[in-house]
ROSE-4610 file (N, C-alpha, C; in Angstrom, 1 decimal, always signed):
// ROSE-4610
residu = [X/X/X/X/X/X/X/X/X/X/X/X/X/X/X/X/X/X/X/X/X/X/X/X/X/X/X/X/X/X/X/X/X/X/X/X/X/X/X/X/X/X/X/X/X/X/X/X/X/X/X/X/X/X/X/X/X/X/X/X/X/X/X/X/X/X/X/X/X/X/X/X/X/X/X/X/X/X/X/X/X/X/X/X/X/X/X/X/X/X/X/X/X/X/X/X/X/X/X/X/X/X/X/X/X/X/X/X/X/X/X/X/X/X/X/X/X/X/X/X/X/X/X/X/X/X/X/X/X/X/X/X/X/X/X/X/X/X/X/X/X/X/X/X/X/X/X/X/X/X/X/X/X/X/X/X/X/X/X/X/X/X/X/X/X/X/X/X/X/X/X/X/X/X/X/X/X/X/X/X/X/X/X/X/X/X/X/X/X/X/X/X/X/X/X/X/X/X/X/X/X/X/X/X/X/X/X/X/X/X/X/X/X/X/X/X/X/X/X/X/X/X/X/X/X/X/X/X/X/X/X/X/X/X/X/X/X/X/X/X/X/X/X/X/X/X/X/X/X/X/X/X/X/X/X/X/X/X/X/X/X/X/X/X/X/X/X/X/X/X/X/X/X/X/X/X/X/X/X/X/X/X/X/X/X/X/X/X/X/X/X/X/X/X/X/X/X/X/X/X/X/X/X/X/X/X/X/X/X/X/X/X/X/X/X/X/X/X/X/X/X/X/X/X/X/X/X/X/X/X/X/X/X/X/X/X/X/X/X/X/X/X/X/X/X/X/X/X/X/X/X/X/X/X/X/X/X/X/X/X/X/X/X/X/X/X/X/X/X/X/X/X/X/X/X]
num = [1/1/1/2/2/2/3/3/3/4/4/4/5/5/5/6/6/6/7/7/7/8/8/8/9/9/9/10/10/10/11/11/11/12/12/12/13/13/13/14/14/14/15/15/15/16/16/16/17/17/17/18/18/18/19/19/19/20/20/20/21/21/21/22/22/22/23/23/23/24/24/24/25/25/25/26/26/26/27/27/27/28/28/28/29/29/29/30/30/30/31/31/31/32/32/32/33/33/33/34/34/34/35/35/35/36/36/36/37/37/37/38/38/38/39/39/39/40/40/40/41/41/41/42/42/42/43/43/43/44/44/44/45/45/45/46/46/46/47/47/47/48/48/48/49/49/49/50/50/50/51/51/51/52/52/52/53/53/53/54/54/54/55/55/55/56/56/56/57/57/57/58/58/58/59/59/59/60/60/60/61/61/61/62/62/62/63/63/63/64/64/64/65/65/65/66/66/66/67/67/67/68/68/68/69/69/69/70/70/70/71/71/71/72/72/72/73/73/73/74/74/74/75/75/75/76/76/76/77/77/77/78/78/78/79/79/79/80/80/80/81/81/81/82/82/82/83/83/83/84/84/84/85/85/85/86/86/86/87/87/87/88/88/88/89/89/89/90/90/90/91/91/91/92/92/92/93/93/93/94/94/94/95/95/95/96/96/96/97/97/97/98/98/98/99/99/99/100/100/100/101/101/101/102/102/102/103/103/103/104/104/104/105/105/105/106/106/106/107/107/107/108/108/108/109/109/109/110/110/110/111/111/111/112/112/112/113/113/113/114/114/114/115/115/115/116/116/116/117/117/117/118/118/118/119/119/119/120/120/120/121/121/121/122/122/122/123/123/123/124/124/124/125/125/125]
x = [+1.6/+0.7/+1.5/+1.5/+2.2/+1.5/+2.5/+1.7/+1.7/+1.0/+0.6/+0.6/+1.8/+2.1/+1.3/+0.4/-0.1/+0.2/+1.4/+2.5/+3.7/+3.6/+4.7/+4.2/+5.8/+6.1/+5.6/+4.7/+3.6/+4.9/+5.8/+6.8/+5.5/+4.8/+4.4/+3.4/+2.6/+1.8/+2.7/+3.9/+4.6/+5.1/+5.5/+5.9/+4.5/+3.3/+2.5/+1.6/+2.3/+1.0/+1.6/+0.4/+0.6/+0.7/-0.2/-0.4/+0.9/+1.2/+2.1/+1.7/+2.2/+2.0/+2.5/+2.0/+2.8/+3.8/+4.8/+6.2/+6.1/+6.0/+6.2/+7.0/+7.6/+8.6/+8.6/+8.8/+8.8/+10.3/+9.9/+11.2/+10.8/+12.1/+11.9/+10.8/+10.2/+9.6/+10.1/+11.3/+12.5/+12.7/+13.1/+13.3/+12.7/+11.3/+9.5/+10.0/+10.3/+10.2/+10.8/+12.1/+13.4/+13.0/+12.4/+12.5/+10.9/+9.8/+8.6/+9.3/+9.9/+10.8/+11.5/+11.9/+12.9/+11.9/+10.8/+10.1/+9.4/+9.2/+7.9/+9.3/+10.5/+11.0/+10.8/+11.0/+11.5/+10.0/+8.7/+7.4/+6.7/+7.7/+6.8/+6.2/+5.2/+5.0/+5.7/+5.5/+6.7/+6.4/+5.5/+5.8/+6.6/+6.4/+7.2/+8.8/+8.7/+10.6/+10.9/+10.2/+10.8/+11.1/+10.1/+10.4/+11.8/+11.9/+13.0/+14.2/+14.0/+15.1/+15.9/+14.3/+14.7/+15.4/+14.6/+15.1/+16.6/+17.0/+18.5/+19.3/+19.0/+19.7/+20.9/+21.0/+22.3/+23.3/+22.6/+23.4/+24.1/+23.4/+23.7/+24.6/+24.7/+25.7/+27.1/+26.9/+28.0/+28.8/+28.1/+28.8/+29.5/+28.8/+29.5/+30.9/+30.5/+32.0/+33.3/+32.6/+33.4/+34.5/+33.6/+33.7/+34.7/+34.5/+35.4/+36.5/+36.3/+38.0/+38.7/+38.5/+39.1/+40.0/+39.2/+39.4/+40.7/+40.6/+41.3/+42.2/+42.4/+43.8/+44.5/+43.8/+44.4/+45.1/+44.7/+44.9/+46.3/+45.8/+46.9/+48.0/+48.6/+48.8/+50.4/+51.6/+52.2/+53.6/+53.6/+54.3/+54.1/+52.8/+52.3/+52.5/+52.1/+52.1/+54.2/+54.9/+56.2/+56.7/+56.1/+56.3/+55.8/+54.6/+54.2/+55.0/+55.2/+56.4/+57.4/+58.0/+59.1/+59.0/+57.6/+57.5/+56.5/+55.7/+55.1/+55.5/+54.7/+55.1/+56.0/+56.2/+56.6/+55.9/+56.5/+55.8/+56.4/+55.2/+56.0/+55.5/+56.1/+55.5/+54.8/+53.7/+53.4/+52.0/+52.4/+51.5/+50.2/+48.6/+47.6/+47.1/+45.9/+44.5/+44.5/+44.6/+43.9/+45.3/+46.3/+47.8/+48.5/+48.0/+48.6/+49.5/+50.8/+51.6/+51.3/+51.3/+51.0/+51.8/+51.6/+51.9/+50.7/+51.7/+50.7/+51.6/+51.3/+51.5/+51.1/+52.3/+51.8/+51.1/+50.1/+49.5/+49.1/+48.6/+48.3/+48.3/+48.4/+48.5/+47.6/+46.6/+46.1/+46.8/+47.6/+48.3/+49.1/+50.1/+50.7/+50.5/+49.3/+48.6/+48.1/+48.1/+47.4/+48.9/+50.0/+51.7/+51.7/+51.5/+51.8/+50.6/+49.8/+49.1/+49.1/+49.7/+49.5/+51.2/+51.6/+53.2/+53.8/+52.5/+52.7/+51.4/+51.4/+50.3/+49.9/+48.6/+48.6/+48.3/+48.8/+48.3/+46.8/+46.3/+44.9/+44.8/+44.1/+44.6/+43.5]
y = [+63.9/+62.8/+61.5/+60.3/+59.1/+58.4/+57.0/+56.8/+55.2/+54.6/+53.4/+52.2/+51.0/+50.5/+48.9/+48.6/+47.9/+45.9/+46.1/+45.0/+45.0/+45.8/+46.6/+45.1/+44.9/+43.7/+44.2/+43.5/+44.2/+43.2/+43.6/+43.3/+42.8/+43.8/+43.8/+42.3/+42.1/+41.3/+40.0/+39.9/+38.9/+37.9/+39.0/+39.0/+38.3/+38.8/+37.9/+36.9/+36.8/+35.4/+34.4/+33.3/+31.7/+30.9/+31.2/+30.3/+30.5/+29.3/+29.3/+30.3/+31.5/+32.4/+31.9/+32.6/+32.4/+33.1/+32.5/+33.2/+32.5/+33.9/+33.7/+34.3/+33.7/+34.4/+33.9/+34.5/+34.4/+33.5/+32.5/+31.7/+31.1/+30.5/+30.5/+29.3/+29.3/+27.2/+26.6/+26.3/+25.2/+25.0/+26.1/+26.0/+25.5/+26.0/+25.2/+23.8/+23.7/+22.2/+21.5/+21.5/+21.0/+20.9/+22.1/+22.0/+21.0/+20.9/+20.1/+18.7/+18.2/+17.2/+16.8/+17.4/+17.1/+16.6/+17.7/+17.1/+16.2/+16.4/+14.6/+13.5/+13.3/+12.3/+12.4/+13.3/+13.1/+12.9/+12.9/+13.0/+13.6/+14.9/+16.0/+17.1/+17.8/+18.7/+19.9/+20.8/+21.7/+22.7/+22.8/+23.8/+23.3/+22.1/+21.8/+21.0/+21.5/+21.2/+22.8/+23.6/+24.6/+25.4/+24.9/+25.6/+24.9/+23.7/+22.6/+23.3/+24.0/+24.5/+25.8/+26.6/+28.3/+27.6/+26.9/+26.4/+26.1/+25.0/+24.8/+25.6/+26.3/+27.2/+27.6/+28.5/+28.9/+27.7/+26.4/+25.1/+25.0/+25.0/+24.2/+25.4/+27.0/+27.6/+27.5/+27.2/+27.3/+26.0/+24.6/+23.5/+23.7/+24.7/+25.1/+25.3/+26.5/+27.3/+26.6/+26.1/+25.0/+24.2/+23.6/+22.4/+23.2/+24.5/+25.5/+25.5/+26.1/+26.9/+25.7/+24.1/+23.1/+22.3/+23.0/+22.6/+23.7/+24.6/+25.6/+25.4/+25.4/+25.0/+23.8/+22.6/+22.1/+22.3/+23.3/+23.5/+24.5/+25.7/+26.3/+26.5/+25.1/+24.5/+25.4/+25.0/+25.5/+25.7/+24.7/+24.3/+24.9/+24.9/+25.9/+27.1/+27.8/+29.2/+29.9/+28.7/+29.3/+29.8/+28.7/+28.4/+29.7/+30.4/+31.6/+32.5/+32.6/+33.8/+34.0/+32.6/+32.2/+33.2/+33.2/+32.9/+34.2/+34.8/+35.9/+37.1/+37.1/+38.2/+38.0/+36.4/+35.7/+35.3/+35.5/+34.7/+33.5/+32.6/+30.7/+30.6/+29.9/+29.5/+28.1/+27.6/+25.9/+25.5/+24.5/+24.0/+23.7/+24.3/+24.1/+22.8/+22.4/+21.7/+20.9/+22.1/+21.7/+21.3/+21.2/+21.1/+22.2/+23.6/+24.7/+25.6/+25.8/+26.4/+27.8/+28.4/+29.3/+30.1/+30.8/+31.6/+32.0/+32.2/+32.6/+33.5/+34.8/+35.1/+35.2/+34.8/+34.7/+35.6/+35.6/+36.7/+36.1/+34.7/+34.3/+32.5/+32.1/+30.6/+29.9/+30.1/+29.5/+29.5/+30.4/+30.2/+29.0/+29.4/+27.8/+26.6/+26.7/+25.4/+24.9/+26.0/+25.9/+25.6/+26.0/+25.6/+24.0/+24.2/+22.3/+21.5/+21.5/+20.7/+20.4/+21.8/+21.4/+21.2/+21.0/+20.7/+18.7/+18.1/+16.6/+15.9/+14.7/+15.1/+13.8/+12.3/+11.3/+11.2/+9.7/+9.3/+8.3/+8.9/+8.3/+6.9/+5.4/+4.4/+3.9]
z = [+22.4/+22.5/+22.2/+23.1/+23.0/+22.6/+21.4/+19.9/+20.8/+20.9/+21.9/+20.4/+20.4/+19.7/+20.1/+19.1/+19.9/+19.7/+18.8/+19.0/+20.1/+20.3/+21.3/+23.0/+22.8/+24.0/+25.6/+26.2/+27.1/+28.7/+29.0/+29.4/+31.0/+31.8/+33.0/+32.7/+31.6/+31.3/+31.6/+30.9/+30.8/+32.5/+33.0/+34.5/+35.4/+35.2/+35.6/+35.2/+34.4/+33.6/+34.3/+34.2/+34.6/+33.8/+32.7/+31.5/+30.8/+29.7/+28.3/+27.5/+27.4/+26.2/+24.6/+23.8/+22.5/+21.9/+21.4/+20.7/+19.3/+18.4/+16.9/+16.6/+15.3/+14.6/+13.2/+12.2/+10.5/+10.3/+9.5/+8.5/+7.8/+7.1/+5.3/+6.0/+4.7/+4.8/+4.5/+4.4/+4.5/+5.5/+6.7/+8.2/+9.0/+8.3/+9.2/+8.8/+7.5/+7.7/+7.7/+8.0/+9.0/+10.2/+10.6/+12.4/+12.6/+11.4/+11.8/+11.9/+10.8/+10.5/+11.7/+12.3/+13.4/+14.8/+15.3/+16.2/+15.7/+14.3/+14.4/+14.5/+14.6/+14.9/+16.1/+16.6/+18.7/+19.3/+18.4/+18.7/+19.5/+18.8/+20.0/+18.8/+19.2/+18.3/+18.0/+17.0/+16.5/+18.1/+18.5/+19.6/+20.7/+21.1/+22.1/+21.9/+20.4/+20.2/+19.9/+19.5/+19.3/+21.2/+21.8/+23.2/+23.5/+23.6/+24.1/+23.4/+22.4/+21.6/+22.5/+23.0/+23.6/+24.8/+25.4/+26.6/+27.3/+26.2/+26.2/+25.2/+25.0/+24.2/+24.8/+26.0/+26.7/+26.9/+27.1/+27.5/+26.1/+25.0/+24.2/+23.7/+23.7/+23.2/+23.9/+24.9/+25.9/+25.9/+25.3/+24.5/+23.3/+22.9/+21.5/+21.6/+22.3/+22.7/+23.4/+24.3/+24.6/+24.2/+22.7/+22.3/+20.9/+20.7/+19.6/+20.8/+21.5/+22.9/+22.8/+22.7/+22.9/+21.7/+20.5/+19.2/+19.0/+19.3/+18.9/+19.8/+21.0/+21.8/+21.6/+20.5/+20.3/+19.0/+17.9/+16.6/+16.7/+18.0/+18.3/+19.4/+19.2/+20.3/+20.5/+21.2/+21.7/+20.3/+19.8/+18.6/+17.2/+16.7/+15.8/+16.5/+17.4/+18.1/+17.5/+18.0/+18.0/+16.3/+15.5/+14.2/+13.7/+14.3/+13.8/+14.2/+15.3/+15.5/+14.9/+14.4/+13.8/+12.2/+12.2/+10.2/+10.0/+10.9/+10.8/+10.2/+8.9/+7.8/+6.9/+6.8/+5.6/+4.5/+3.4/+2.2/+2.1/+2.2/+1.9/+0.8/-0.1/-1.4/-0.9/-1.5/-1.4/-2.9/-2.6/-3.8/-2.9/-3.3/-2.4/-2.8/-2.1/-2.6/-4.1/-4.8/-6.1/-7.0/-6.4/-6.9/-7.8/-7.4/-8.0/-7.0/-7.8/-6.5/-6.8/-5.5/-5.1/-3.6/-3.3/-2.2/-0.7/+0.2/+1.6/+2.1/+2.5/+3.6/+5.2/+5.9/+7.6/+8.7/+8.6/+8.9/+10.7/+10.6/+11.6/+11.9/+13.3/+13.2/+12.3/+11.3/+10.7/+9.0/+9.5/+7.7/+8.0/+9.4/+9.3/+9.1/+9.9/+9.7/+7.9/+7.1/+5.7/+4.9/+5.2/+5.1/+5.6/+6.3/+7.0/+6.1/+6.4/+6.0/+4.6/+3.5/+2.4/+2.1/+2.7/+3.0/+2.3/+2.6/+2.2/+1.6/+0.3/+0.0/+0.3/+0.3/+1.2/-0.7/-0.4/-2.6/-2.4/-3.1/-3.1/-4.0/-3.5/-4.0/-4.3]
C-alpha cells in the first residue's frame, strides 16, 4: 500500500500552473527581520524581495565566484606560488598579529602569505 504524503512536492501541478504559487521556508526571526528590513528600504514587500532574491540568485552566485577566482589569482599569484615551492614543508619562525613569536609550517600558499605579511610591522601613530 503507498503512503500518499500530502506535503509531498506536487512536481506535475507545478509545471502547469499560471498563477504565482507560494514558497515557504522556516528562519531565525532575526533573518525575517533583516530581510523585512531590507525590502522595506527597496519598497517592495518581503515577498517580492525574497523572490528578487531566488531569482538572481545563480547571477549573483556566479559574481561571487568570480569576484573569489580573481581575488585568489591575485593572492596566488605567480611569485608567492614559487616562494611556496621554494619553502613547502618548512618551519618559518615569525612573530604573529598579537606580537608573539611563534612558528608556521608551509603547508600551502596561504602560509606564505601569513610569513610575509607578518614579516613587517606598519607603527601605528
Amino acid at each position: 500500500m503507498e503512503t500518499i504524503n500530502p506535503k509531498a512536492l506536487n512536481l506535475d501541478a507545478l509545471y502547469s500552473a499560471r498563477k504565482k504559487v507560494t514558497l515557504g521556508f522556516k528562519c531565525s526571526p532575526q533573518l525575517k527581520l533583516q530581510l523585512a528590513n531590507e525590502a522595506q528600504r527597496l519598497n517592495l514587500t518581503l515577498s517580492e524581495y525574497m523572490e528578487s532574491i531566488a531569482q538572481n540568485y545563480d547571477e549573483t552566485v556566479n559574481h561571487v565566484i568570480t569576484q573569489l577566482k580573481g581575488d585568489k589569482q591575485f593572492y596566488e599569484n605567480e611569485i608567492l606560488l614559487s616562494h611556496f615551492a621554494a619553502l613547502k614543508g618548512k618551519v618559518i619562525p615569525l612573530i604573529n598579529e598579537r606580537g608573539e613569536k611563534t612558528t608556521i609550517t608551509i603547508n600551502s600558499p596561504k602560509d606564505v602569505y601569513t610569513v610575509l605579511i607578518n614579516s613587517f610591522k606598519i607603527s601605528k601613530q
